[in-house]
C-alpha positions as CSV (number, residue, x, y, z in Angstrom):
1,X,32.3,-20.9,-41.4
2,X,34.7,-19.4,-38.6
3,X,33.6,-16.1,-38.8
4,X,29.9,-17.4,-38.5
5,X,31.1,-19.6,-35.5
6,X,32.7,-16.9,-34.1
7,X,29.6,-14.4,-34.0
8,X,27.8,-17.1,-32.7
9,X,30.6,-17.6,-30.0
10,X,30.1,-14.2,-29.4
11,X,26.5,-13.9,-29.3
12,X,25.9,-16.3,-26.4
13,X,28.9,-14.7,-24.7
14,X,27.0,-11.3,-24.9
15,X,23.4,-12.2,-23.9
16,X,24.9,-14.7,-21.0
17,X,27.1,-12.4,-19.7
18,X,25.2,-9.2,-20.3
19,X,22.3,-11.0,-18.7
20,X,24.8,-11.7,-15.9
21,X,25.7,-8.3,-15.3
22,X,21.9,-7.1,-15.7
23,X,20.9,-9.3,-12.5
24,X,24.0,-8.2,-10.3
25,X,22.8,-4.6,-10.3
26,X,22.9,-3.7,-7.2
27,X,19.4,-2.0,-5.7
28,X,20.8,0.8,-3.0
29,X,17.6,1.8,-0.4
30,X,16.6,4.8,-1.7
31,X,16.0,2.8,-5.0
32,X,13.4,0.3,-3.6
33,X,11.8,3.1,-1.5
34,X,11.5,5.3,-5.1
35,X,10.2,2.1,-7.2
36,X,7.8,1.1,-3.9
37,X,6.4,4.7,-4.3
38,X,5.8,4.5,-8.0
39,X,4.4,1.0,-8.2
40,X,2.5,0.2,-4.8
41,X,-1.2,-0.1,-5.9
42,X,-2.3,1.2,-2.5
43,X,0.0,4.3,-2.8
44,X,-2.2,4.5,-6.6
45,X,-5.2,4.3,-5.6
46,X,-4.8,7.2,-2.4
47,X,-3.5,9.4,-5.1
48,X,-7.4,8.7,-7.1
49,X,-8.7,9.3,-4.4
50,X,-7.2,12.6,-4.3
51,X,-8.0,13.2,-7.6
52,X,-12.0,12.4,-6.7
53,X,-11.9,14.8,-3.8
54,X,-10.2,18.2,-6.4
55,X,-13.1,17.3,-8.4
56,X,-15.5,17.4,-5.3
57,X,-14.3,20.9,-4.7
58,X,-14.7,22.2,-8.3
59,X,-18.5,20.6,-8.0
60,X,-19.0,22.3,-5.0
61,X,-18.1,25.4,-6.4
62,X,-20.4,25.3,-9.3
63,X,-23.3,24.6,-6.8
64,X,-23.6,28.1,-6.2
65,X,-24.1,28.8,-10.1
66,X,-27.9,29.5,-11.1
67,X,-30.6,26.9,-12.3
68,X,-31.2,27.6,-15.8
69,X,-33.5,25.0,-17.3
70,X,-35.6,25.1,-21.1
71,X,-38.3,23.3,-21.9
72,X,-40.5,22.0,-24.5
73,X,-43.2,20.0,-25.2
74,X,-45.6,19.1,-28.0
75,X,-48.9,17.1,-26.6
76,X,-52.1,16.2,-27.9
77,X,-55.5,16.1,-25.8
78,X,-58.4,17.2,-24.2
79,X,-59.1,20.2,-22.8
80,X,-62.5,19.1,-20.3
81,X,-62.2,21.6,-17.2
82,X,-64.1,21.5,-14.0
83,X,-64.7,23.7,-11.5
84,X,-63.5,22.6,-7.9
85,X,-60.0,22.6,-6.0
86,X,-57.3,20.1,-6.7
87,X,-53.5,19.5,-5.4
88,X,-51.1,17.9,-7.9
89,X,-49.7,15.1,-5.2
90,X,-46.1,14.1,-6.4
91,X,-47.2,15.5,-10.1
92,X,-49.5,13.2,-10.6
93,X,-52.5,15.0,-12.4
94,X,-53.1,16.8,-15.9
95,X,-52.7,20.6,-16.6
96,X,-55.6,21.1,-19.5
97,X,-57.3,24.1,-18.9
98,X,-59.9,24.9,-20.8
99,X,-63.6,25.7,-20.2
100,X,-66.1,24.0,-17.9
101,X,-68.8,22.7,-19.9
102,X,-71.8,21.0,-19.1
103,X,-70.9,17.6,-19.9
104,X,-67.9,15.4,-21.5
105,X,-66.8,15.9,-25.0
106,X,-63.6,14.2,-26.6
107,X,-62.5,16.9,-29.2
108,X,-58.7,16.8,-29.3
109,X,-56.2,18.8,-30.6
110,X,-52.4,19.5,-31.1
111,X,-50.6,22.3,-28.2
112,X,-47.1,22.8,-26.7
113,X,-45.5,24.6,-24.1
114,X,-42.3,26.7,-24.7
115,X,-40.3,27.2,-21.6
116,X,-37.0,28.9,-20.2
117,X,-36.7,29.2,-16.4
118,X,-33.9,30.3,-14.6
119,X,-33.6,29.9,-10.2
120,X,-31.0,31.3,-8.3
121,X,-30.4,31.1,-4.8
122,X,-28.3,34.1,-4.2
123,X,-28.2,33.8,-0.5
124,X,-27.8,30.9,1.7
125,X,-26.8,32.2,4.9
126,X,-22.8,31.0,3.8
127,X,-24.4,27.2,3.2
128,X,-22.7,27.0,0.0
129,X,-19.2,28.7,1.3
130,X,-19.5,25.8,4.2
131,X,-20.6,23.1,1.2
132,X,-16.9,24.2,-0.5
133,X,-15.2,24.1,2.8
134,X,-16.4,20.9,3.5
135,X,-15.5,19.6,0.2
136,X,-11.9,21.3,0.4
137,X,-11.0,19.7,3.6
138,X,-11.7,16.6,2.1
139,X,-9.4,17.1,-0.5
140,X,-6.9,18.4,2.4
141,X,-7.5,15.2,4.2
142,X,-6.8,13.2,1.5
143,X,-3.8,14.4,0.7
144,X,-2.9,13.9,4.5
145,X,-4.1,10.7,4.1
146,X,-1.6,10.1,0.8
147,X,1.2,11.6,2.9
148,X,0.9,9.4,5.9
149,X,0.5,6.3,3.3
150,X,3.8,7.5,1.5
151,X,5.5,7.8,5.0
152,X,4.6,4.4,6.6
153,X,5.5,2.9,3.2
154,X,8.8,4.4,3.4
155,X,9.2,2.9,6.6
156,X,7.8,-0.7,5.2
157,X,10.3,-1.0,2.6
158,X,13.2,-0.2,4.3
159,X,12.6,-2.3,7.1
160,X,12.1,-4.9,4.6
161,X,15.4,-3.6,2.6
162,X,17.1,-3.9,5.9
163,X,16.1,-7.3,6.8
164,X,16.5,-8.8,3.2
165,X,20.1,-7.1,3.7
166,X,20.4,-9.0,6.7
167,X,19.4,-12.1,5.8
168,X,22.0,-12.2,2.9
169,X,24.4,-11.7,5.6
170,X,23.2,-14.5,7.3
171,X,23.2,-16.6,4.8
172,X,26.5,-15.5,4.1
173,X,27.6,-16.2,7.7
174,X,26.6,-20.0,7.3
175,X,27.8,-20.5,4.2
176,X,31.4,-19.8,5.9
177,X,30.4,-21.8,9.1
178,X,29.5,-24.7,6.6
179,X,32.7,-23.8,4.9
180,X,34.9,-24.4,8.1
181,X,32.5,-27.6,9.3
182,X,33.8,-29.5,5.8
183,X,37.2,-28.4,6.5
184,X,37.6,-29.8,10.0
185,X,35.6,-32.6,8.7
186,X,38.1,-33.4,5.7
187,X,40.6,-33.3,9.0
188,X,38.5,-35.7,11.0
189,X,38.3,-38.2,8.5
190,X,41.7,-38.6,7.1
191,X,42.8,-38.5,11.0
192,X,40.1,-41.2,11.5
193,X,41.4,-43.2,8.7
194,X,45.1,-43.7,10.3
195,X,44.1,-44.3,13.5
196,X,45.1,-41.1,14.8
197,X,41.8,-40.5,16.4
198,X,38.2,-42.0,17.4
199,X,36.0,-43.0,14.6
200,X,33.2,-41.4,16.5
201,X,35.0,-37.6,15.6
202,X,34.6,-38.4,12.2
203,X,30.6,-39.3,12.3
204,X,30.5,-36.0,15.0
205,X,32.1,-33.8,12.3
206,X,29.8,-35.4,9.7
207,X,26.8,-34.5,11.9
208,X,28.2,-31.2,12.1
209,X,28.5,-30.5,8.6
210,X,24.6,-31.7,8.1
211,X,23.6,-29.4,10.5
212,X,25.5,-26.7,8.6
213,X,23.7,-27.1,5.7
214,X,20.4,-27.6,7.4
215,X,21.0,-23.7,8.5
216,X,22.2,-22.4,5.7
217,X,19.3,-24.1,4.3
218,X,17.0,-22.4,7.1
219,X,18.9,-19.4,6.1
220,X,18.4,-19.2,2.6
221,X,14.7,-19.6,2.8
222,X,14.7,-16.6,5.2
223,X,16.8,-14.6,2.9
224,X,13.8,-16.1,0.4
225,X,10.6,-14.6,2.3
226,X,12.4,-11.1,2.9
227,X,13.1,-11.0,-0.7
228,X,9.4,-11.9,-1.8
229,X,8.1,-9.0,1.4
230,X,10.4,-6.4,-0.6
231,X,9.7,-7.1,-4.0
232,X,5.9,-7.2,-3.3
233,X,6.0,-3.7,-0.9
234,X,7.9,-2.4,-4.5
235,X,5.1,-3.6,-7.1
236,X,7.4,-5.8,-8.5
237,X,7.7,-9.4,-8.9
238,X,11.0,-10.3,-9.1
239,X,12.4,-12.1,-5.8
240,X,16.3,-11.9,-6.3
241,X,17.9,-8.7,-5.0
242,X,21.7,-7.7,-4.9
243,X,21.7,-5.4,-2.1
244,X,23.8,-2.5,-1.2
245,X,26.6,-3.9,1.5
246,X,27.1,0.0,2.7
247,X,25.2,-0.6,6.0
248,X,27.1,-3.4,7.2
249,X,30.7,-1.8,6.9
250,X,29.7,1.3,8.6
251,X,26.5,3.0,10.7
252,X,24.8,6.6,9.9
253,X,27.2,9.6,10.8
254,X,24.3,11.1,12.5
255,X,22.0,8.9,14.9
256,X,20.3,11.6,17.7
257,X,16.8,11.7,17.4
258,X,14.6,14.5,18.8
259,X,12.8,14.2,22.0
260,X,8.9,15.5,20.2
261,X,6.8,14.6,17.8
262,X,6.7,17.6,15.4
263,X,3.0,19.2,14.6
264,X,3.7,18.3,10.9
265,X,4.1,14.5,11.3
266,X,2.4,12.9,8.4
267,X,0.5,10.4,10.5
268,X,-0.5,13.4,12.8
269,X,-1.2,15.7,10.0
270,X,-3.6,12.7,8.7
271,X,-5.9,12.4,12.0
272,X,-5.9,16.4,11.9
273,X,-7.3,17.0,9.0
274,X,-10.1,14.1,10.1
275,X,-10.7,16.5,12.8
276,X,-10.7,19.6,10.6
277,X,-13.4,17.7,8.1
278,X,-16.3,16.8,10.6
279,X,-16.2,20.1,12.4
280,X,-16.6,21.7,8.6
281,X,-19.4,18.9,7.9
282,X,-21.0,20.4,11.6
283,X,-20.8,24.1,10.2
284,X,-22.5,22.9,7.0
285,X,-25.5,20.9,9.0
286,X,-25.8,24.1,11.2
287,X,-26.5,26.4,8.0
288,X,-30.0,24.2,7.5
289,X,-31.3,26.6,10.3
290,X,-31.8,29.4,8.1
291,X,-34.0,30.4,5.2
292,X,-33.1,30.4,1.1
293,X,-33.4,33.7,-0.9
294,X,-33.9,33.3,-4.2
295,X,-34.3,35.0,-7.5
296,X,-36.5,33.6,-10.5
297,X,-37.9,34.1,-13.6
298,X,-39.8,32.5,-16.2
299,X,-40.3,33.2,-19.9
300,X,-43.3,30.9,-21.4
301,X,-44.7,30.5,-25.1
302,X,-47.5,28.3,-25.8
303,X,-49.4,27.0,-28.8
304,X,-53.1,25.4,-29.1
305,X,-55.4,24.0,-31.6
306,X,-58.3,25.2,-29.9
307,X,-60.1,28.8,-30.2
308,X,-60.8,31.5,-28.5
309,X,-64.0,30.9,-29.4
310,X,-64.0,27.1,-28.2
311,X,-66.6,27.9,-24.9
312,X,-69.1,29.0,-27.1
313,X,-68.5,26.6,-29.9
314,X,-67.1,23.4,-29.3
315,X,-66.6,23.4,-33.1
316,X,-63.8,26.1,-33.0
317,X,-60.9,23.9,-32.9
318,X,-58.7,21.9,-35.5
319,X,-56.6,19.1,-35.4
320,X,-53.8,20.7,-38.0
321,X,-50.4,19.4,-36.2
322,X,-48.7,22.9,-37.3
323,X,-50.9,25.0,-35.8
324,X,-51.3,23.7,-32.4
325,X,-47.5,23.5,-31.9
326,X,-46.8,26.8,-33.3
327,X,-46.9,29.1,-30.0
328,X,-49.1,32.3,-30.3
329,X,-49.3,33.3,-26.6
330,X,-46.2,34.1,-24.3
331,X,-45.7,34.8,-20.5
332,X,-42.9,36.2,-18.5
333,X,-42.4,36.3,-15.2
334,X,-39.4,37.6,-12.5
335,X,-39.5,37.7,-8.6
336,X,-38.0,37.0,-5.6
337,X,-38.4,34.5,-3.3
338,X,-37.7,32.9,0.4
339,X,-38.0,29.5,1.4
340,X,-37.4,28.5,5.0
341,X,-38.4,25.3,6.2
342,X,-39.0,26.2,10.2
343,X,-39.0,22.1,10.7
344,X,-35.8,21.6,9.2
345,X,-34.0,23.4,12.5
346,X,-35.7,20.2,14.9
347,X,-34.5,17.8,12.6
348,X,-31.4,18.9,11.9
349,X,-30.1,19.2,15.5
350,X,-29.6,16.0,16.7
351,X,-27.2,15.5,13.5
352,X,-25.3,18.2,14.3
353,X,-25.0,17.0,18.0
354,X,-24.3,13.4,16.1
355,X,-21.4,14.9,14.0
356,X,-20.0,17.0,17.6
357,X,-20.1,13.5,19.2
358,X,-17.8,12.3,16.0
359,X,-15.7,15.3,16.3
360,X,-14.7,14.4,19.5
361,X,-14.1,11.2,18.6
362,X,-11.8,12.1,16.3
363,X,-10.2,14.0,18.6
364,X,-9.8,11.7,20.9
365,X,-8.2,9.3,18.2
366,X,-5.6,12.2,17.5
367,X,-4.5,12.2,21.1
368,X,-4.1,8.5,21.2
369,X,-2.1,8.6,18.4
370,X,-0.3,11.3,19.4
371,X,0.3,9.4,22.5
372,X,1.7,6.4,20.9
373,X,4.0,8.2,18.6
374,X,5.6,9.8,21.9
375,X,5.8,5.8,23.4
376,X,7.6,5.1,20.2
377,X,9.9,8.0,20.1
378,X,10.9,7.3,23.6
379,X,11.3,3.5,22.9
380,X,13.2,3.9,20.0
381,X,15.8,6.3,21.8
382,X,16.5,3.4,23.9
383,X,16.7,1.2,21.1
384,X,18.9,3.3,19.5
385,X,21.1,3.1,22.1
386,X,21.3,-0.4,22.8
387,X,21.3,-1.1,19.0
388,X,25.0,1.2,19.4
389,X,25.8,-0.7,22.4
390,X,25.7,-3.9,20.7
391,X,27.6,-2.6,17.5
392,X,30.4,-1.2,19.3
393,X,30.9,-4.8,21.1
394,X,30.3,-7.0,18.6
395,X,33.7,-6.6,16.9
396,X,35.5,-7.9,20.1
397,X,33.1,-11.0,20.3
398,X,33.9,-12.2,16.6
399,X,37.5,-11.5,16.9
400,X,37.4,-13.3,20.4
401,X,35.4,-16.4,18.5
402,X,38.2,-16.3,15.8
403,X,41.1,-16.7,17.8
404,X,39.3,-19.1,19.8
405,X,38.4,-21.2,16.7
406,X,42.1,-20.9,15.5
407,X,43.4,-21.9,18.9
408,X,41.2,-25.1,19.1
409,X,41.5,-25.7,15.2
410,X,45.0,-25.8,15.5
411,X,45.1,-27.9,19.1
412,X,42.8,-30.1,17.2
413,X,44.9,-31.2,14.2
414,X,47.6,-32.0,16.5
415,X,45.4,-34.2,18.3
416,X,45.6,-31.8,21.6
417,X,41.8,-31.1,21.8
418,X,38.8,-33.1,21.7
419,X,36.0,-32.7,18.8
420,X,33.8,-31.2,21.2
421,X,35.6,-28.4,22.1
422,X,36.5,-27.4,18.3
423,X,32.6,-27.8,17.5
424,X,32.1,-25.8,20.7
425,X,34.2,-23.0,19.4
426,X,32.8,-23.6,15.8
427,X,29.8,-22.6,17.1
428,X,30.7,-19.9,19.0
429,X,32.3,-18.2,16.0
430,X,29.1,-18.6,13.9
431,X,27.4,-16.8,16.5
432,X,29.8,-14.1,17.1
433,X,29.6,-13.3,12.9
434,X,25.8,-13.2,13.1
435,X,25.5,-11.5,16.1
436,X,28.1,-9.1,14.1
437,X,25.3,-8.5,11.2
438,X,22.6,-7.9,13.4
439,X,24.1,-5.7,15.3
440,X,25.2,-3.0,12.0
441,X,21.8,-4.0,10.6
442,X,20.0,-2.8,13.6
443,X,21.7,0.3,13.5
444,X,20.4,1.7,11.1
């Protein structure tokens, strides 16, 4: 019975405290930005997308392979002819030929038609080379578009790494200003109690504890919706983070930023390659102009229940299955052939003027862009630099709030300061110490 008590002992020990140690796993910045780049759905279904457009290319490719297309049929029917002209309108008519007699019989017999055709159209005036270009920018602008998606999700998750990190810290600032508003107010009351001071310090310090925990409170359910921004920018669903402290202690050993936006910026590279895909799709409209050359050819075998002899006896036919499907005449045929439809130039004009138009439009998207991403750059130099400013100084305003809290802390338990001006400097501390972890936050 021990031993068994003992394993059990030591079961719980080891899923309570493994579990423990499980959860305080600390999750470092480049760990949230790998896991949001594995799991986001958005980043998933870019990278389809992708995928969709190498197929588009490998489609486009096999456009310029030849037609090749068999046939066969097996019918049963008249064969009435008529002399006079006829147009098959959308297919819709019968081909019996046969001969035209002098009135309407019904004899019907079994025939088929045998057929292999191939149709290449060798030369296109480059349509199909601008067809694959078309397709492969595409593909290029996808990928762009992947890359930019990547690159702003970067940015999304570790500015919501960054302020989950600093909501921590804020919480962890008021849990030490809460801290230090029950200690003065442990002070208050027992001074209260033997008439050393005014009972109203002890109902201030009392108010002053409340609102302590009303912002840690506040606090905590910041540090809450940071928590739920990251984990849902990562795929995941888990709200409870230990985050890496690094960023607090100390700021990036490099900091300068360049002064231009590169060519290669992924958001650039993105509007681009938007640019480089409708000037394509207006090369590809412009190759409408120009005439198809193609090659053909035909082989043909065909079967019939009637006779040769059918015109001059309508008699000379039979209705034997077999024999009307088995073919006993073949044709071939090869030639070459050109197709140019002289209307297609007028109506394919005013959609290549309609796709310069979006060209432009494009372009002029790419310059705003361009233009905002130089604002930015320029901003953020300055906020760079203010953001150092701030860091640099904030160590002298929290040591400046501590002594000052000691000071009056220590004035106040000898009854040499009023509550008011301890709460004051209470205050002023809890300030100083979150001004503190903004300011290394920001850094970075």
């Amino acid at each position: 019975m021990l031993s068994v008590k003992s394993f059990v002992l030591f079961l719980f020990y080891f899923l309570f405290i493994g579990a423990g140690i499980l959860n305080a796993q600390t999750l470092s910045l480049k760990e949230a930005v790998n896991t949001a780049l594995t799991n986001y759905d958005l980043l998933k279904a870019k990278g389809n997308y992708v995928h969709a457009s190498e197929e588009s290319v490998k489609q486009s490719k096999r456009d310029y392979l030849p037609n090749l297309s068999l046939s066969a049929q097996n019918d049963y029917g008249t064969i009435n002819g008529q002399n006079g002209p006829s147009y098959g309108l959308g297919g819709l008519a019968v081909a019996s030929s046969g001969p035209a007699l002098d009135k309407q019989n019904w004899n019907a017999a079994f025939g088929s038609l045998y057929l292999a055709n191939v149709n290449w159209d060798f030369f296109t005036f480059g349509r199909i080379k601008e067809k694959i270009k078309v397709a492969q920018t595409v593909l290029n602008r996808d990928k762009k578009d992947l890359e930019q998606e990547r690159f702003q999700q970067e940015i999304r998750v570790s500015a919501a790494y960054l302020n989950l990190l600093a909501a921590q810290r804020l919480t962890l600032s008021q849990k030490r200003n809460l801290e230090r508003a029950l200690v003065f107010q442990n002070t208050a009351v027992l001074r209260a109690k033997n008439g050393l001071i005014a009972g109203v310090d002890s109902s201030l310090a009392k108010a002053e504890v409340s609102n302590a925990r009303i912002s840690l409170t506040k606090a905590k359910d910041l540090e809450q919706e940071q928590a739920n921004k990251l984990g849902v920018l990562m795929g995941i669903t888990a709200v409870n983070f230990t985050i890496d402290t690094t960023s607090i202690t100390r700021i990036p050993a490099q900091y300068g930023a360049d002064t231009l936006i590169k060519g290669n910026h992924p958001i650039l590279n993105y509007y681009k390659n938007r640019v480089e895909v409708s000037n394509e799709q207006t090369n590809y409209y412009k190759r409408s102009y120009y005439p198809t050359f193609s090659l053909f050819g035909v082989m043909q075998g065909r079967g019939s229940g009637f006779s040769s002899a059918y015109a001059q006896n309508q008699t000379a036919f039979t209705q034997s299955y077999a024999d009307g499907v088995n073919p006993t005449r073949g044709n071939y045929l090869f030639g070459v052939g050109m197709v140019w439809n002289l209307t297609a130039i007028a109506r394919t004009q005013p959609q290549v003027r309609a796709q310069e138009y979006i060209s432009r439009g494009l372009q002029d998207e790419y310059e705003l862009v361009n233009k905002q991403l130089q604002a930015q750059l320029a901003l953020s130099d300055t906020k760079l630099k203010n953001a150092i400013d701030n860091y640099k100084e904030a160590p002298i305003q929290v040591k400046a709030a501590s002594d000052a809290y000691l000071q009056k802390s220590t004035l106040y338990k000898n009854g040499l300061t009023t509550m008011v001006d301890l709460t004051q400097a209470l205050y002023t501390l809890n300030r100083a110490e979150t001004d503190r972890d903004i300011a290394y936050n920001n850094v970075w």
